[in-house]
CHARMM-style PDB file with segment names, atoms N, HN, CA, C and O in Angstrom:
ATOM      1  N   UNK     1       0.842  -1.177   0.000  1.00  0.00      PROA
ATOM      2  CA  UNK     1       0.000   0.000   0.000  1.00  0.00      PROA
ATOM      3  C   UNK     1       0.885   1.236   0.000  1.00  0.00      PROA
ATOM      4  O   UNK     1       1.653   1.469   0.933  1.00  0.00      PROA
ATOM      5  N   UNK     2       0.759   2.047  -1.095  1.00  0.00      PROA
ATOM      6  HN  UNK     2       0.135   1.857  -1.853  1.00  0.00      PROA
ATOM      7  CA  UNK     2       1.121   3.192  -0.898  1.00  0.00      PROA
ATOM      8  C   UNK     2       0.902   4.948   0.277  1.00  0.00      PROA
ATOM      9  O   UNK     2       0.256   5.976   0.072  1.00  0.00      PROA
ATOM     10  N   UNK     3       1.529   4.640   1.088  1.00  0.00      PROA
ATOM     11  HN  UNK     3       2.054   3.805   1.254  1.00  0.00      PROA
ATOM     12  CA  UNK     3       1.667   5.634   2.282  1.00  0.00      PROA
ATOM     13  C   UNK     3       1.711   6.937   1.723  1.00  0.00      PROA
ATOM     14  O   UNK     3       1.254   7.837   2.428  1.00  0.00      PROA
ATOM     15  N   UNK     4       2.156   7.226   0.625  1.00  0.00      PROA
ATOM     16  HN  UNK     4       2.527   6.495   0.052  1.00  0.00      PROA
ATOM     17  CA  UNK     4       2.604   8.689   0.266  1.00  0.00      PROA
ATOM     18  C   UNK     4       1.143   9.437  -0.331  1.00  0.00      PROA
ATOM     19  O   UNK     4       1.036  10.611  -0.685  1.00  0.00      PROA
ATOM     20  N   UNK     5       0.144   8.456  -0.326  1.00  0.00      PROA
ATOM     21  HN  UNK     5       0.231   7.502  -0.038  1.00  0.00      PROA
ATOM     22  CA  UNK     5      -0.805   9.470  -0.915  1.00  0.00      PROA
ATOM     23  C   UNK     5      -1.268  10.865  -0.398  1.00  0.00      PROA
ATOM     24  O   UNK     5      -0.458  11.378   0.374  1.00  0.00      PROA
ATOM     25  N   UNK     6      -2.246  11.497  -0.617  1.00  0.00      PROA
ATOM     26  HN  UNK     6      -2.904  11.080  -1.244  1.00  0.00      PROA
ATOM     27  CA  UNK     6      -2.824  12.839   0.102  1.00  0.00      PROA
ATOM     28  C   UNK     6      -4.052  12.198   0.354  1.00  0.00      PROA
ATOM     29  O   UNK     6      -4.435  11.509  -0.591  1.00  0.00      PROA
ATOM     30  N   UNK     7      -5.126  12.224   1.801  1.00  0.00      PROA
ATOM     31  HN  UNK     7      -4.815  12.784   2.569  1.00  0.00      PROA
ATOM     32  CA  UNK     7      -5.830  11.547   1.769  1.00  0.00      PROA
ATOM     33  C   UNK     7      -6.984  12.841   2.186  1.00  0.00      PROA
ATOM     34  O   UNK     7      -6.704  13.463   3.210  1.00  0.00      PROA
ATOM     35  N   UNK     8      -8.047  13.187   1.554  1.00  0.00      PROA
ATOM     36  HN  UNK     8      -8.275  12.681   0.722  1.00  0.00      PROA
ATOM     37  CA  UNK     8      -9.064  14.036   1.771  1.00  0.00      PROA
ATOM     38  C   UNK     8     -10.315  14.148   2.293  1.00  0.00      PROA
ATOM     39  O   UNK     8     -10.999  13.180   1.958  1.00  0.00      PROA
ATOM     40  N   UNK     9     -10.940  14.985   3.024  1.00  0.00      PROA
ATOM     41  HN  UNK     9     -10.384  15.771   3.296  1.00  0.00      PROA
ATOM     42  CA  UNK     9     -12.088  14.962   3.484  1.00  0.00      PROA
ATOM     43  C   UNK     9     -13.236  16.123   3.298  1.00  0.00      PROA
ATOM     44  O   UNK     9     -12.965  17.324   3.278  1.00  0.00      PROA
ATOM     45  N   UNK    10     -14.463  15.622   3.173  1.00  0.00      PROA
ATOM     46  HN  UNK    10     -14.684  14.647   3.189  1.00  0.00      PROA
ATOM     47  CA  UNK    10     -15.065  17.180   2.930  1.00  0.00      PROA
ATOM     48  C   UNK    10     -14.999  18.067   3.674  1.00  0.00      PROA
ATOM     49  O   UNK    10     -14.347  17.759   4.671  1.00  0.00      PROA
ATOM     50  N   UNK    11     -15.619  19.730   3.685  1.00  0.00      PROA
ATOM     51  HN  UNK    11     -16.148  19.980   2.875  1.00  0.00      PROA
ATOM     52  CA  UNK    11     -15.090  20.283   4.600  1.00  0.00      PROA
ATOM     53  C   UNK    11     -16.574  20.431   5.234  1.00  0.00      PROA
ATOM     54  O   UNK    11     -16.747  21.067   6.274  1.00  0.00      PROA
ATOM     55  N   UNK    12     -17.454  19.907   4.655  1.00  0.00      PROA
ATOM     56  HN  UNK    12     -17.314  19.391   3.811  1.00  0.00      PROA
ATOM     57  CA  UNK    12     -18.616  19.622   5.683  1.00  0.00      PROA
ATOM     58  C   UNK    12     -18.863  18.927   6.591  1.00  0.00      PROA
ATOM     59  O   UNK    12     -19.923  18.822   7.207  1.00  0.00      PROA
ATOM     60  N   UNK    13     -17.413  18.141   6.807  1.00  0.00      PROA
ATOM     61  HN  UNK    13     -16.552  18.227   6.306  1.00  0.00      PROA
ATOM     62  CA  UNK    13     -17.222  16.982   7.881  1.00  0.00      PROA
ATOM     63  C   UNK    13     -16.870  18.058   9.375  1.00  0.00      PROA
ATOM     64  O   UNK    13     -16.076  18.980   9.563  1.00  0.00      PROA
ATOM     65  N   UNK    14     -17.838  17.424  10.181  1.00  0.00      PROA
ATOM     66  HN  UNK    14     -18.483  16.675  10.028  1.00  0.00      PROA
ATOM     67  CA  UNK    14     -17.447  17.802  11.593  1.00  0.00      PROA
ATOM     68  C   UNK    14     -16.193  16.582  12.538  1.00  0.00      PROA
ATOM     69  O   UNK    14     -15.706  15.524  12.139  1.00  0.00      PROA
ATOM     70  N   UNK    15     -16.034  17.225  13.706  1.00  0.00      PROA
ATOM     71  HN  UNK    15     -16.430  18.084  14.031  1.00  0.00      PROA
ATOM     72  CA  UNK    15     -15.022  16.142  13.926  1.00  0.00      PROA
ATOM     73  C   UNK    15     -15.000  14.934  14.490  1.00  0.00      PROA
ATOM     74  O   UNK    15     -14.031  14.302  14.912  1.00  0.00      PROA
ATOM     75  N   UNK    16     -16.948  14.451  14.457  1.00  0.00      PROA
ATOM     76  HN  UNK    16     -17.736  14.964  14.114  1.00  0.00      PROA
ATOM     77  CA  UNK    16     -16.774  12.870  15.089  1.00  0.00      PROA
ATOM     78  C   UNK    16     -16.175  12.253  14.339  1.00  0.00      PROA
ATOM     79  O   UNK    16     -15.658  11.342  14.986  1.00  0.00      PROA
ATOM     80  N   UNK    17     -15.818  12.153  12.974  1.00  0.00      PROA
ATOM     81  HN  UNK    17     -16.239  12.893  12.449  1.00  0.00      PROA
ATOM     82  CA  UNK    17     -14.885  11.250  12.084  1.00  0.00      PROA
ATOM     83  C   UNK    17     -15.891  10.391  11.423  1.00  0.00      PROA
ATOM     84  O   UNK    17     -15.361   9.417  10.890  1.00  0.00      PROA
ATOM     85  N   UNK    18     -17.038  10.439  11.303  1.00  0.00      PROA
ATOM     86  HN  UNK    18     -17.468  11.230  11.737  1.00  0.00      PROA
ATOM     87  CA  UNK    18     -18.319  10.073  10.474  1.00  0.00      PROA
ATOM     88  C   UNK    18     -18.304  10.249   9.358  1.00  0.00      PROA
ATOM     89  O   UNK    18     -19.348  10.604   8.811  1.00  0.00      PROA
ATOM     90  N   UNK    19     -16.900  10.036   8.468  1.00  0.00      PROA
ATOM     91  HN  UNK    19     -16.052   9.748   8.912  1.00  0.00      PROA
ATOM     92  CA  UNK    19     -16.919  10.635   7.048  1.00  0.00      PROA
ATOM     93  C   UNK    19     -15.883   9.792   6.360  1.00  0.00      PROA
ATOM     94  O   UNK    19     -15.143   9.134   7.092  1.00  0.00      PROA
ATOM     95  N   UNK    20     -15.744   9.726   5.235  1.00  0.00      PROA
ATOM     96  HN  UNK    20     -16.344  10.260   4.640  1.00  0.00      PROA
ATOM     97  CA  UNK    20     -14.831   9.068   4.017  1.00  0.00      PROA
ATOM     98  C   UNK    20     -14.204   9.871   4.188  1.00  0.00      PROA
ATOM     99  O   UNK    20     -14.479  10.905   4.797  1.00  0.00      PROA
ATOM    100  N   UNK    21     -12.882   9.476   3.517  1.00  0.00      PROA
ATOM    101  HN  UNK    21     -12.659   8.636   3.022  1.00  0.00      PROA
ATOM    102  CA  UNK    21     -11.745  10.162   2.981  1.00  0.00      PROA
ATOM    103  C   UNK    21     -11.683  10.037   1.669  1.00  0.00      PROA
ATOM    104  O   UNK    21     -12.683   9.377   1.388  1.00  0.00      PROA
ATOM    105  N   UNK    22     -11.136  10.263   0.741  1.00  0.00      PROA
ATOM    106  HN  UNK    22     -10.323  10.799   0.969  1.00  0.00      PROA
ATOM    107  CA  UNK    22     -10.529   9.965  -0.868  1.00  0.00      PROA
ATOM    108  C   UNK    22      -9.104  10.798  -1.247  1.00  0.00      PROA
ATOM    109  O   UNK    22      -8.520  11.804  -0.845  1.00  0.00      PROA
ATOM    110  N   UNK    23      -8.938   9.896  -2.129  1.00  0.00      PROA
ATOM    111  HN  UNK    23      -9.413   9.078  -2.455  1.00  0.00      PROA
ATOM    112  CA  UNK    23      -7.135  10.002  -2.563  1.00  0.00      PROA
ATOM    113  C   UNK    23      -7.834   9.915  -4.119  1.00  0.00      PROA
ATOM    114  O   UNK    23      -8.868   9.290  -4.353  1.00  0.00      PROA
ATOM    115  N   UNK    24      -7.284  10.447  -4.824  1.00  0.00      PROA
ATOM    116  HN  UNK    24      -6.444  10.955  -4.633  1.00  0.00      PROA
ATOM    117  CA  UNK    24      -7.266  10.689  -6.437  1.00  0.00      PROA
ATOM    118  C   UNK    24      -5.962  10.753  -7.284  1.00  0.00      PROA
ATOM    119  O   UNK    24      -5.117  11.646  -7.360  1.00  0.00      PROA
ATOM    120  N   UNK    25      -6.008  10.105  -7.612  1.00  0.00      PROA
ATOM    121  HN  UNK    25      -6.694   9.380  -7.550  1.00  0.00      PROA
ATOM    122  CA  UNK    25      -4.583   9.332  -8.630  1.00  0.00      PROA
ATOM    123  C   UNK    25      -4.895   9.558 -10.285  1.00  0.00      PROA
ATOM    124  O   UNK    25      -5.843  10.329 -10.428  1.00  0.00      PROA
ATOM    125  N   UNK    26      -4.464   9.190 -11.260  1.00  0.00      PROA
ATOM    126  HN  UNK    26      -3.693   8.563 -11.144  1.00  0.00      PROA
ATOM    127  CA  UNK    26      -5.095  10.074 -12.539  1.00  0.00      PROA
ATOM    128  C   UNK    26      -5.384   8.637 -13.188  1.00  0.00      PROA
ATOM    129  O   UNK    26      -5.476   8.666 -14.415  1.00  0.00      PROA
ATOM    130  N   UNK    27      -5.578   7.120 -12.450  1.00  0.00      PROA
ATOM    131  HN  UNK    27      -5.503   7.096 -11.453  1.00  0.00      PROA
ATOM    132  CA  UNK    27      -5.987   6.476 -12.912  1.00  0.00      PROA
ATOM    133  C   UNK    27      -7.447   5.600 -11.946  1.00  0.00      PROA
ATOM    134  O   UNK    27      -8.464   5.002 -12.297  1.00  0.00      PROA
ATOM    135  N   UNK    28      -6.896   5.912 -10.790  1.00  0.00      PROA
ATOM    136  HN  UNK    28      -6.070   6.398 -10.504  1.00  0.00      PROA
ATOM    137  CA  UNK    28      -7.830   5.836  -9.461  1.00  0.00      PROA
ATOM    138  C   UNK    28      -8.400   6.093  -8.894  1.00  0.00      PROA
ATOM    139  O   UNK    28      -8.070   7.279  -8.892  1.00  0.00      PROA
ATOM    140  N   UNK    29      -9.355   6.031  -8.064  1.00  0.00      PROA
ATOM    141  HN  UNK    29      -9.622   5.067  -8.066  1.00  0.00      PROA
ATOM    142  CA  UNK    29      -9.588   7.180  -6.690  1.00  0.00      PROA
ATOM    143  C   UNK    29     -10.197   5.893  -5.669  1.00  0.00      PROA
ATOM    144  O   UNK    29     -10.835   4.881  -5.959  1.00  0.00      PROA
ATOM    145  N   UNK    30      -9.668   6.449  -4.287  1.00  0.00      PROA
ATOM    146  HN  UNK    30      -9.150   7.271  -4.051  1.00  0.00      PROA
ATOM    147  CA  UNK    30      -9.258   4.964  -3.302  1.00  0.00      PROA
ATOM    148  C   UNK    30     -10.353   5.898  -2.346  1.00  0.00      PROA
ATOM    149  O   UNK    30     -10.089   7.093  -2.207  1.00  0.00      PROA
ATOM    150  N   UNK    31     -11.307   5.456  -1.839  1.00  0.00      PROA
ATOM    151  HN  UNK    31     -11.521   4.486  -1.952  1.00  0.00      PROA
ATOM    152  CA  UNK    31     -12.444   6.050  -0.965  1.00  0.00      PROA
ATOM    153  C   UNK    31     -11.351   4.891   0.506  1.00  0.00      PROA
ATOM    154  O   UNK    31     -10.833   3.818   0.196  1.00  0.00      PROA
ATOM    155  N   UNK    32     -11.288   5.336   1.579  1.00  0.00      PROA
ATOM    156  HN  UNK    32     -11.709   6.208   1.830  1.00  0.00      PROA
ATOM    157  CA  UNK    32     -11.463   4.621   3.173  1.00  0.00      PROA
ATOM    158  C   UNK    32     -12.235   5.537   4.167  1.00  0.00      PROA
ATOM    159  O   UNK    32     -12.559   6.722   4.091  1.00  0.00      PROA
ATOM    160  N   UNK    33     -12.386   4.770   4.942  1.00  0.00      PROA
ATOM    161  HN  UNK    33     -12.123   3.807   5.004  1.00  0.00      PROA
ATOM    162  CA  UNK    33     -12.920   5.130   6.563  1.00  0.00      PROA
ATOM    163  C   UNK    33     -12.205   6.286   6.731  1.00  0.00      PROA
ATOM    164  O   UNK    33     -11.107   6.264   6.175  1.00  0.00      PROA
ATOM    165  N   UNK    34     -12.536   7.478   7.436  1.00  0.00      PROA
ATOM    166  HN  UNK    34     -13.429   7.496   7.887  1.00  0.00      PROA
ATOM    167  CA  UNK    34     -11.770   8.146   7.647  1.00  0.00      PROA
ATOM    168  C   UNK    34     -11.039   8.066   9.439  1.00  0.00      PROA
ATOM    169  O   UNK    34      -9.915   8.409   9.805  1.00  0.00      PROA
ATOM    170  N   UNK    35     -12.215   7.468  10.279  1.00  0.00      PROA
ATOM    171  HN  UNK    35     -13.128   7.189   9.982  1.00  0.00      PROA
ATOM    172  CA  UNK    35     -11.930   7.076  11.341  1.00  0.00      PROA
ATOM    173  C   UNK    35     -11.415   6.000  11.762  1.00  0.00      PROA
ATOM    174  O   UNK    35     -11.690   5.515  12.859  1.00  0.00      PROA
ATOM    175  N   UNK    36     -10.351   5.344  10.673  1.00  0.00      PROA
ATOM    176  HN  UNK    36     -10.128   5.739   9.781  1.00  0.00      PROA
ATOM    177  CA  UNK    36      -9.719   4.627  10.473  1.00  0.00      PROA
ATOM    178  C   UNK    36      -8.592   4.451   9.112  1.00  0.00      PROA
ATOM    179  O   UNK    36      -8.633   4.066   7.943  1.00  0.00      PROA
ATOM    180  N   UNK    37      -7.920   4.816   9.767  1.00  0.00      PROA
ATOM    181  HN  UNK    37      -7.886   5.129  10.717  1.00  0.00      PROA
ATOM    182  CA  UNK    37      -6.937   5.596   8.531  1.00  0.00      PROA
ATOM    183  C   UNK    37      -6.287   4.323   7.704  1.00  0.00      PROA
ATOM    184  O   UNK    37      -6.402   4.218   6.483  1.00  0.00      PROA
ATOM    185  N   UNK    38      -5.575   3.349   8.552  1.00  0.00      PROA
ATOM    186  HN  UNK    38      -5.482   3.434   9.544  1.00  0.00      PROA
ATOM    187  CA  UNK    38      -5.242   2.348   7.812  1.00  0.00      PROA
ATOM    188  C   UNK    38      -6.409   1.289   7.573  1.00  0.00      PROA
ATOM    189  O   UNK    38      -6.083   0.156   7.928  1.00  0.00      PROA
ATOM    190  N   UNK    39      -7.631   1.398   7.076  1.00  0.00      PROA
ATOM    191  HN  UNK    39      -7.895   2.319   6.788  1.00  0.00      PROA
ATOM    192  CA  UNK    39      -9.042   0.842   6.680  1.00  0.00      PROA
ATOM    193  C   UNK    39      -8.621   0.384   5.194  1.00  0.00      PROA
ATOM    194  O   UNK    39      -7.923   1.056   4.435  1.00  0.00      PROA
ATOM    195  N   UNK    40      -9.267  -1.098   4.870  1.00  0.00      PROA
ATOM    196  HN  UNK    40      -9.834  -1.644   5.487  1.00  0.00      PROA
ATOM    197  CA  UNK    40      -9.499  -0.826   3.797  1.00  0.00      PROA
ATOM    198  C   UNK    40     -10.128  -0.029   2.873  1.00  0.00      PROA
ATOM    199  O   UNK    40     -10.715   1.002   3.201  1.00  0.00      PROA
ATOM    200  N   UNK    41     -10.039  -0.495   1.549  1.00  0.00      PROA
ATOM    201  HN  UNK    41      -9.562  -1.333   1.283  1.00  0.00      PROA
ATOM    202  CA  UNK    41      -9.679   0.841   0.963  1.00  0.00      PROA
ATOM    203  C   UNK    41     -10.843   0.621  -0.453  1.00  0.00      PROA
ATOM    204  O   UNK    41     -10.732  -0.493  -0.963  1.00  0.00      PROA
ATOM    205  N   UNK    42     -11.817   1.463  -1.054  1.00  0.00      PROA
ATOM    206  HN  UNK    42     -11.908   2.368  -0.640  1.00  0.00      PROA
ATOM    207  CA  UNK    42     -12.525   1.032  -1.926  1.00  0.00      PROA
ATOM    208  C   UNK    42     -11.796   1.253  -3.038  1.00  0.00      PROA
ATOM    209  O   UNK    42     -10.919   2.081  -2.792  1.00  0.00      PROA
ATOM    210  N   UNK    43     -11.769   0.789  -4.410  1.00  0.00      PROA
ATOM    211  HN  UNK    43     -12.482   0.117  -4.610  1.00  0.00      PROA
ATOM    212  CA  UNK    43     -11.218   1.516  -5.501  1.00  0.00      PROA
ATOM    213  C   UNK    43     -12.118   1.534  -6.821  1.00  0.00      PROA
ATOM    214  O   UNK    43     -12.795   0.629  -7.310  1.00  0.00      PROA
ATOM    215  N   UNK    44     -11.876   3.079  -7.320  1.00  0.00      PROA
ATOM    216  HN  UNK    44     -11.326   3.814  -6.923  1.00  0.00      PROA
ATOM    217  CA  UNK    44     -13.109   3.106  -8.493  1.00  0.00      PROA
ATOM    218  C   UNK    44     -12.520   3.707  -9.061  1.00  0.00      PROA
ATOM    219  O   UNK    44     -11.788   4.549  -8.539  1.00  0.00      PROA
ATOM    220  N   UNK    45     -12.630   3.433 -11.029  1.00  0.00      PROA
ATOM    221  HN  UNK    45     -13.224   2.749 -11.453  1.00  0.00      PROA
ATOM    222  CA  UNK    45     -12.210   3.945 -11.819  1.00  0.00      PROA
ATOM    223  C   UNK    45     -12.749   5.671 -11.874  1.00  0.00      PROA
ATOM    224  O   UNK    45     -13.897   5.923 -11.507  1.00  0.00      PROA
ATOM    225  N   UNK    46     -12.008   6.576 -12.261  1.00  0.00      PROA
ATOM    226  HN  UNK    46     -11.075   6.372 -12.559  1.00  0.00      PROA
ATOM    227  CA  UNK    46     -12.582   7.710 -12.308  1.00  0.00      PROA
ATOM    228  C   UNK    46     -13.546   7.963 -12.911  1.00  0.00      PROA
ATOM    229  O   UNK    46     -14.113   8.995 -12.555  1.00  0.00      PROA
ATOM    230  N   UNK    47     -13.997   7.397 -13.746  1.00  0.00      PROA
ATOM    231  HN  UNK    47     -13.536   6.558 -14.036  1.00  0.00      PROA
ATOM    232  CA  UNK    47     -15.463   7.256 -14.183  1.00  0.00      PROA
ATOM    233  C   UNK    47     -16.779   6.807 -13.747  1.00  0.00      PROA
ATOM    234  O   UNK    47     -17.891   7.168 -14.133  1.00  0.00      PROA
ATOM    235  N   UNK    48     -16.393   5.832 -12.749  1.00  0.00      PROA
ATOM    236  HN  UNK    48     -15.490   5.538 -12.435  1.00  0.00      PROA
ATOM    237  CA  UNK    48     -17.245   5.473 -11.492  1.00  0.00      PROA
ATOM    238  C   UNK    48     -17.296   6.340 -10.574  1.00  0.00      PROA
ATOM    239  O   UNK    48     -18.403   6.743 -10.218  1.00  0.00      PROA
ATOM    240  N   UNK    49     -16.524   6.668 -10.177  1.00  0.00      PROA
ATOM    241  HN  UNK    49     -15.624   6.341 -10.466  1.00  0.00      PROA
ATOM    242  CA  UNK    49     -16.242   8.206  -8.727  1.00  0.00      PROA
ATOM    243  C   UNK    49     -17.294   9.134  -9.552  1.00  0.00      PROA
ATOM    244  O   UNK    49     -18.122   9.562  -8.747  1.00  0.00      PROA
ATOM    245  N   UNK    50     -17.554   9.592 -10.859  1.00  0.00      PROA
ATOM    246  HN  UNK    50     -16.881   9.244 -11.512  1.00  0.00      PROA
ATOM    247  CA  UNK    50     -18.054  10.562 -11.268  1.00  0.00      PROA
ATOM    248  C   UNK    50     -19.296  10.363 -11.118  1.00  0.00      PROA
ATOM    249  O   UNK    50     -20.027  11.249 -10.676  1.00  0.00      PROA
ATOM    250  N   UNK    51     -19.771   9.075 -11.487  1.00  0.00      PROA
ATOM    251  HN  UNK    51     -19.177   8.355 -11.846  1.00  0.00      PROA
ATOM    252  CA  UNK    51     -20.909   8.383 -11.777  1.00  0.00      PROA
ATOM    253  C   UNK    51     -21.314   8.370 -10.124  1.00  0.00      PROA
ATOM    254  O   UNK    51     -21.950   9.378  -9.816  1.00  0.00      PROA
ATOM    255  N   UNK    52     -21.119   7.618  -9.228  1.00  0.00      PROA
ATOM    256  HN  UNK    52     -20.602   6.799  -9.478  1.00  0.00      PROA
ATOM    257  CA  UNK    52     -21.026   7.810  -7.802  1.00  0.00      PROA
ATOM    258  C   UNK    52     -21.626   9.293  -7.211  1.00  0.00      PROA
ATOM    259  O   UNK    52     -22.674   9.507  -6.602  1.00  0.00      PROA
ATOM    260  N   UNK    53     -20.193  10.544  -7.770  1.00  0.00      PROA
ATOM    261  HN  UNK    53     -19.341  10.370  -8.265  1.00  0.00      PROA
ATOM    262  CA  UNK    53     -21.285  11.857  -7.389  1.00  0.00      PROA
ATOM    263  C   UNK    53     -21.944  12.073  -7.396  1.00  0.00      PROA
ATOM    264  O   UNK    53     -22.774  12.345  -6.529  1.00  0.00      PROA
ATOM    265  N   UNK    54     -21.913  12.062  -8.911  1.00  0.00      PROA
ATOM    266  HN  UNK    54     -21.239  11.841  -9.616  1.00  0.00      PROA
ATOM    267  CA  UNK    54     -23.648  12.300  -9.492  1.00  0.00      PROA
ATOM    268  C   UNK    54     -24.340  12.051  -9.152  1.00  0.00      PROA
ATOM    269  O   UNK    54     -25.272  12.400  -9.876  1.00  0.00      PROA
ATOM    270  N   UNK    55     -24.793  11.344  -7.989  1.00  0.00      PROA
ATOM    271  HN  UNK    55     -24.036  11.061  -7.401  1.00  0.00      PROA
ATOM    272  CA  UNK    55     -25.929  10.176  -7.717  1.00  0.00      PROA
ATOM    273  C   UNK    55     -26.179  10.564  -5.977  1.00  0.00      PROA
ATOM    274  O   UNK    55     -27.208  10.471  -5.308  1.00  0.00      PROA
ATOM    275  N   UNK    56     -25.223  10.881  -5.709  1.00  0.00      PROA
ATOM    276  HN  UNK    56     -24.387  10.956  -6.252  1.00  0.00      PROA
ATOM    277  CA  UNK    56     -25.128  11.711  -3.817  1.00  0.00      PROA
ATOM    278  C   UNK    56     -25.119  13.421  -3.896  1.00  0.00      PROA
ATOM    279  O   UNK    56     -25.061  14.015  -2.819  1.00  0.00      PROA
ATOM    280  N   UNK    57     -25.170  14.137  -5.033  1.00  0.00      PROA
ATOM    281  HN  UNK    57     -25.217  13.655  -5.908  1.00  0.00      PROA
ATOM    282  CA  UNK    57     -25.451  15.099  -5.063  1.00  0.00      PROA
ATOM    283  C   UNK    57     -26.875  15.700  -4.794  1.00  0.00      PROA
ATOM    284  OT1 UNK    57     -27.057  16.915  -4.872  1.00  0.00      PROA
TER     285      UNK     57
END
């Protein structure tokens, strides 16, 4: 597993830790727990992540 990523959160997240994180790679994007940092890890083509928004917006 790559350690060096940047791992993100919305900024509508308060701080119980009730929220995803995501990392975006230009072939990837890796969704985890955020209240669990070393969590597994989902992975979706960037075309899925888009498809995904679209749909929780």
């Amino acid at each position: 597993m790559n350690t060096d990523r940047i791992w993100i959160k919305s900024s509508f997240s308060d701080d119980t830790g009730e929220c995803i994180e995501v990392a975006a790679c230009p072939c990837i994007v890796l969704i985890r727990d955020s209240k669990l940092g070393n969590s597994p890890q989902i992975r979706l083509s960037p075309a899925a992540w888009m498809a995904f928004i679209g749909h929780t917006e």
